[in-house]
C-alpha positions as CSV (number, residue, x, y, z in Angstrom):
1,X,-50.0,-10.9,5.0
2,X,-46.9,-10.7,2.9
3,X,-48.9,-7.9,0.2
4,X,-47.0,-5.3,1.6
5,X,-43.5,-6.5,-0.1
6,X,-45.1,-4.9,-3.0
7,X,-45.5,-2.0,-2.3
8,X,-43.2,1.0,-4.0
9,X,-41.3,1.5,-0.1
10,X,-40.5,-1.9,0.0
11,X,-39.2,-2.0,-3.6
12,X,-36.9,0.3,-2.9
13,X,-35.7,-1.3,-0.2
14,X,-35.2,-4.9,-2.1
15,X,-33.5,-3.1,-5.0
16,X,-30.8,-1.4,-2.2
17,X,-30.4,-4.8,-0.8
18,X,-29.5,-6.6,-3.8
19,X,-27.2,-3.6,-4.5
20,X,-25.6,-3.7,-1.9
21,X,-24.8,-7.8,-2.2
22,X,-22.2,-7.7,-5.1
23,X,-21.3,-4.6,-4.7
24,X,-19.9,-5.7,-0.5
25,X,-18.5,-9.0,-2.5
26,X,-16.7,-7.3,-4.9
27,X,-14.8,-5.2,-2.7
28,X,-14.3,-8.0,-0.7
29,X,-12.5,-9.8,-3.0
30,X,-10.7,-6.5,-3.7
31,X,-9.0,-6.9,-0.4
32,X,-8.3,-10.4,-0.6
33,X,-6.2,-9.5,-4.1
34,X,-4.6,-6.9,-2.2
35,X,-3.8,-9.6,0.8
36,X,-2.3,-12.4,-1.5
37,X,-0.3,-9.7,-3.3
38,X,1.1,-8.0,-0.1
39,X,1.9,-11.0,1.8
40,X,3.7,-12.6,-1.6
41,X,5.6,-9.4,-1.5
42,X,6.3,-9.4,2.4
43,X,7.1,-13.4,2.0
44,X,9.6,-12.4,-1.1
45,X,11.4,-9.4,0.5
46,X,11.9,-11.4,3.9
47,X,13.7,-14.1,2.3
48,X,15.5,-11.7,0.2
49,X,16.9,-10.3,3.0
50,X,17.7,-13.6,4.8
51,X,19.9,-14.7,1.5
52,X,23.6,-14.6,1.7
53,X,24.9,-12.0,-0.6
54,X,26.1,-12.6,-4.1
55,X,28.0,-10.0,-6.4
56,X,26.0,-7.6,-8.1
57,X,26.9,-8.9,-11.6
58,X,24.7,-12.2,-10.7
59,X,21.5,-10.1,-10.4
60,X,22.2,-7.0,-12.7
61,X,24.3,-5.6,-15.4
62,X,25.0,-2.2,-16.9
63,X,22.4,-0.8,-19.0
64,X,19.7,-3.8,-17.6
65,X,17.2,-3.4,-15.1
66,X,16.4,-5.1,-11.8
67,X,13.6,-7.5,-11.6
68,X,11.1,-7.8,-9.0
69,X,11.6,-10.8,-7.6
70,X,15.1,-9.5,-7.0
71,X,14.4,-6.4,-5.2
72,X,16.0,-6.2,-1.9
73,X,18.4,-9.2,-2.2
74,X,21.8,-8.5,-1.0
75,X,24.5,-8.0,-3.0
76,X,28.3,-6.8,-3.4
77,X,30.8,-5.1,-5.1
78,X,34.3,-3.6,-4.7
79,X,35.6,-1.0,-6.8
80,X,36.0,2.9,-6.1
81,X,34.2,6.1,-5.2
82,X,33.7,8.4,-7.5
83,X,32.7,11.6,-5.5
84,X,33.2,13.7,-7.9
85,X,29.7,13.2,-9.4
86,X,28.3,12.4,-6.0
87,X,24.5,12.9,-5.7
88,X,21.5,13.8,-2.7
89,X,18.4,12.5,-3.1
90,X,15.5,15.5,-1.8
91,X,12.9,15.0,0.6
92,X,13.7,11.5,2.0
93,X,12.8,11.0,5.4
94,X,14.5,9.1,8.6
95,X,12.9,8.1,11.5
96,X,10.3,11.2,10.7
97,X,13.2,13.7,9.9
98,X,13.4,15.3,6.6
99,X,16.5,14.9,4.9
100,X,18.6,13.6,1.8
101,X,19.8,10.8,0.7
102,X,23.6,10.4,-0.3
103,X,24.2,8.4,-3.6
104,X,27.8,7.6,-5.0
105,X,29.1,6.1,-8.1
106,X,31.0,3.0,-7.0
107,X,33.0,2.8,-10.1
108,X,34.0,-1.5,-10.6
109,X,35.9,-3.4,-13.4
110,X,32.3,-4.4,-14.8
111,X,31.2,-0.5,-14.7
112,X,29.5,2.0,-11.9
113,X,27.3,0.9,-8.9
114,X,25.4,3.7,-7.8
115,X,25.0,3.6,-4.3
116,X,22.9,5.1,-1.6
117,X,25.1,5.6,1.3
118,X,22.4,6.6,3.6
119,X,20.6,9.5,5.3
120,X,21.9,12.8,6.3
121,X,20.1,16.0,7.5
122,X,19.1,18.8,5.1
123,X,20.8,22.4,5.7
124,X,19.8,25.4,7.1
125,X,17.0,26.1,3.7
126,X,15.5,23.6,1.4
127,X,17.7,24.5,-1.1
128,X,20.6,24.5,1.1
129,X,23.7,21.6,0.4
130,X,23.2,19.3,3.3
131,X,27.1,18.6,4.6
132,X,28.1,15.0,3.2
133,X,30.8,12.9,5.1
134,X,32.9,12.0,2.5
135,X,32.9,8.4,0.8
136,X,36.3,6.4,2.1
137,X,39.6,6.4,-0.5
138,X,41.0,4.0,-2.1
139,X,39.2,0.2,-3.1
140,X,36.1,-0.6,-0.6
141,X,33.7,-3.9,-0.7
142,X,30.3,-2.8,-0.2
143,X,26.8,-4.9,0.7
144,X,23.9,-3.9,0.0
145,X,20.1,-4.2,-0.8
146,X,19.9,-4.4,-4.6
147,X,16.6,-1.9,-5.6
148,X,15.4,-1.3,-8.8
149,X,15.5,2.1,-10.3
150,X,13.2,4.6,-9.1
151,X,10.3,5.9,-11.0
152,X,7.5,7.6,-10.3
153,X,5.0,4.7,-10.6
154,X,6.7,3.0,-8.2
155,X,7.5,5.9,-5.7
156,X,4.9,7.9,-6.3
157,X,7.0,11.1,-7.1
158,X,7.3,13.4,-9.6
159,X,10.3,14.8,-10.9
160,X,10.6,18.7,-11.3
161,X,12.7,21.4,-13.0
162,X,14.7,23.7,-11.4
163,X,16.8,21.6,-8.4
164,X,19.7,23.0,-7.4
165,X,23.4,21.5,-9.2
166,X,23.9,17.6,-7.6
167,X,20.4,17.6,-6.3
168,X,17.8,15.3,-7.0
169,X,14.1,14.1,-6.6
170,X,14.5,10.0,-7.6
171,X,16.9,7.1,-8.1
172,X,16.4,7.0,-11.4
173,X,19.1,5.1,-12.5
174,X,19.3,5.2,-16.4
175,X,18.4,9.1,-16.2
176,X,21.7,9.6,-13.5
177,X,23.8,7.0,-15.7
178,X,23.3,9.6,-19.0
179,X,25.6,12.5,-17.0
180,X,28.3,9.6,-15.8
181,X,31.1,8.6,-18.0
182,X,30.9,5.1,-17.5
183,X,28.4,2.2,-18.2
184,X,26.1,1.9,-14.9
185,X,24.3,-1.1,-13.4
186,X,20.6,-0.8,-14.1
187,X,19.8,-1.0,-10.4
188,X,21.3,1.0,-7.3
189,X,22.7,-0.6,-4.2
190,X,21.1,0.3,-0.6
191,X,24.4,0.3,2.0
192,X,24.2,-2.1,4.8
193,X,28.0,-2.8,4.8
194,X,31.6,-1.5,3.6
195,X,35.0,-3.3,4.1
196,X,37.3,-1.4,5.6
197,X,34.6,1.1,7.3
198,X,34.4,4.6,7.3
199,X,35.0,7.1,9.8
200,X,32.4,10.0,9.7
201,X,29.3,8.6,7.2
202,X,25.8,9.1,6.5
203,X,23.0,6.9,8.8
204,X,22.3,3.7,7.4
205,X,18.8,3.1,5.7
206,X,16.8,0.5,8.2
207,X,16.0,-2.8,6.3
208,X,12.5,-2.5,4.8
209,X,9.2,-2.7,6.9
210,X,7.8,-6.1,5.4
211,X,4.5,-5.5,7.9
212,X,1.9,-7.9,8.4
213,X,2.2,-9.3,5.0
214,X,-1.3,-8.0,4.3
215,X,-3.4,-8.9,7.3
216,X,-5.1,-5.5,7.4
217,X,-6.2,-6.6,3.9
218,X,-7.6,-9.6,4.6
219,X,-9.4,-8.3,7.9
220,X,-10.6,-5.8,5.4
221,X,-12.0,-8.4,3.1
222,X,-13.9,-10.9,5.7
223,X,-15.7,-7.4,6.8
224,X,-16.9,-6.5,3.5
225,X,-18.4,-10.2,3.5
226,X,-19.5,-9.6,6.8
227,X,-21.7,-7.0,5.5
228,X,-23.4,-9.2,3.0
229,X,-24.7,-11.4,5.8
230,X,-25.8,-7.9,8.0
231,X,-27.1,-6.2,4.7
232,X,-29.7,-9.6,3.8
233,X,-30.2,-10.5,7.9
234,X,-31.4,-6.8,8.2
235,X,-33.6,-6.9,5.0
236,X,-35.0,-10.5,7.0
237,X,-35.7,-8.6,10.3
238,X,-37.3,-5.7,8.8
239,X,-39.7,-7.9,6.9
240,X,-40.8,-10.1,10.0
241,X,-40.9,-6.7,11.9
242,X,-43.6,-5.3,9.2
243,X,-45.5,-8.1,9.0
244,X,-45.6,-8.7,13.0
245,X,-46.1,-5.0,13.1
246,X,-49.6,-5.6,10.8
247,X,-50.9,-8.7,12.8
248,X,-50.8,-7.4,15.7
249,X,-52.8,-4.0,14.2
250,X,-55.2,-6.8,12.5
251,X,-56.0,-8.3,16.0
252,X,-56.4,-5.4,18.0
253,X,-59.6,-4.2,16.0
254,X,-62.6,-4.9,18.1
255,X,-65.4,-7.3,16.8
256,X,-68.6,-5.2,16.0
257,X,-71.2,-5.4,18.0
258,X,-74.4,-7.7,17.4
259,X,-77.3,-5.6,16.0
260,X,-80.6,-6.2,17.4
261,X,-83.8,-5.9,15.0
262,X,-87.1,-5.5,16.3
263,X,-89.9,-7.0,14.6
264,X,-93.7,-6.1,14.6
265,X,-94.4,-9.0,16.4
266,X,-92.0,-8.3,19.0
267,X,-93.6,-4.4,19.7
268,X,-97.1,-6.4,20.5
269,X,-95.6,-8.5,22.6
270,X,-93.9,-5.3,24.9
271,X,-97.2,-4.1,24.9
């Protein structure tokens, strides 16, 4: 009944099937890496952000470099703007607007804290200065969200030649520090906070989007194992299917007919 598994069709189709098995589990498990990494991140960078704030020179130093575990904790420092060698940040985006981003040295007893004072609109062209509220006189106590430099493995984008003067495409905070005259923290700070305020300033960066802490990632994962289950229960139905499909053929042929045979004797008898 079962011959017909042999046969070059239904190879094919057994060799897809067990294809198809490690190759659903695999990326499967993908996911599920994906999901315990984004919901460590998302469970990291929430209590980061609940913390109480702590001075910078806890969590970073000039010339060092922010660690992950750190990113996004709050911090503070009091010192001085420096606008002078005030910086915008290109293509940065706010609440779908395109815009720049405003960063300015904080210059401190323990050396410069660059800091992103938040979003403003871009000008009238893209290579246009965007107009910049200026940074408050005199000593200021900013908090913040501590980041790591920016780089383009972890932002995705790539710097280019050519900006216009005080224009710039990343945070990158060792590249900024080598035109400053001053030692700078190896990390910048995000502005949530300044004591005393400012008047007229840039729009404050939103806190981070922390998500679902990777649910789509796991919803991802149980599907691909989902489709183990459809991929072998579809190989199963097919296979009962065939073979139905053939015993009910088998059955329908009709018995052949007796065959009579007539004897010599049998012709003497009719007569």
């Amino acid at each position: 009944m079962y011959r017909f598994l042999l046969s070059r069709r239904w190879v094919g189709l057994h060799l897809l099937v067990l294809a198809l098995i490690p190759a659903f589990f695999f990326l499967g498990k993908w996911q599920w890496g994906r999901f315990e990494e984004n919901s460590a991140r998302s469970t990291r960078i929430t209590a980061n952000l609940a913390a109480a704030p702590v001075p910078i020179d806890r969590l970073d130093r000039p010339g060092g470099a922010v660690p992950e575990k750190d990113g996004h904790r709050l911090v503070t420092a009091t010192g001085r703007y420096d606008p002078a060698h005030e910086l915008v940040v290109r293509r940065r985006t706010l609440h779908s607007r395109v815009g720049f981003y405003v960063v300015t040295p904080l210059v401190t007893p323990g050396g410069a804290v660059l800091v992103n004072r938040g979003w403003v609109p871009a000008g009238a062209t893209a290579d246009a200065p965007p107009r910049v509220p200026a940074p408050p006189a005199g000593e200021v106590t900013v908090t913040g969200r501590l980041r790591p430099a920016e780089t383009r493995e972890n932002s995705g984008i790539r710097v280019r030649a050519g900006l216009p003067p005080g224009q710039i495409l990343l945070i990158d905070t060792p590249a900024v520090a080598g035109g400053l005259p001053y030692p700078v923290y190896g990390g910048f700070v995000e502005l949530t906070d300044q004591r005393p305020p400012a008047g007229a300033s840039p729009e404050l960066l939103p806190p981070p989007d922390v998500g679902a802490g990777g649910g789509l990632n796991l919803a991802y994962a149980v599907q691909w194992w989902l489709f183990i289950g459809i991929a072998v229960g579809g190989w199963v139905l097919l296979v009962r299917r065939e073979a139905r499909d053939l015993r009910e053929a088998g059955d329908a042929v009709p018995e052949e007919a007796p065959r009579v045979v007539i004897t010599p004797s049998d012709r003497d008898t009719a007569r």
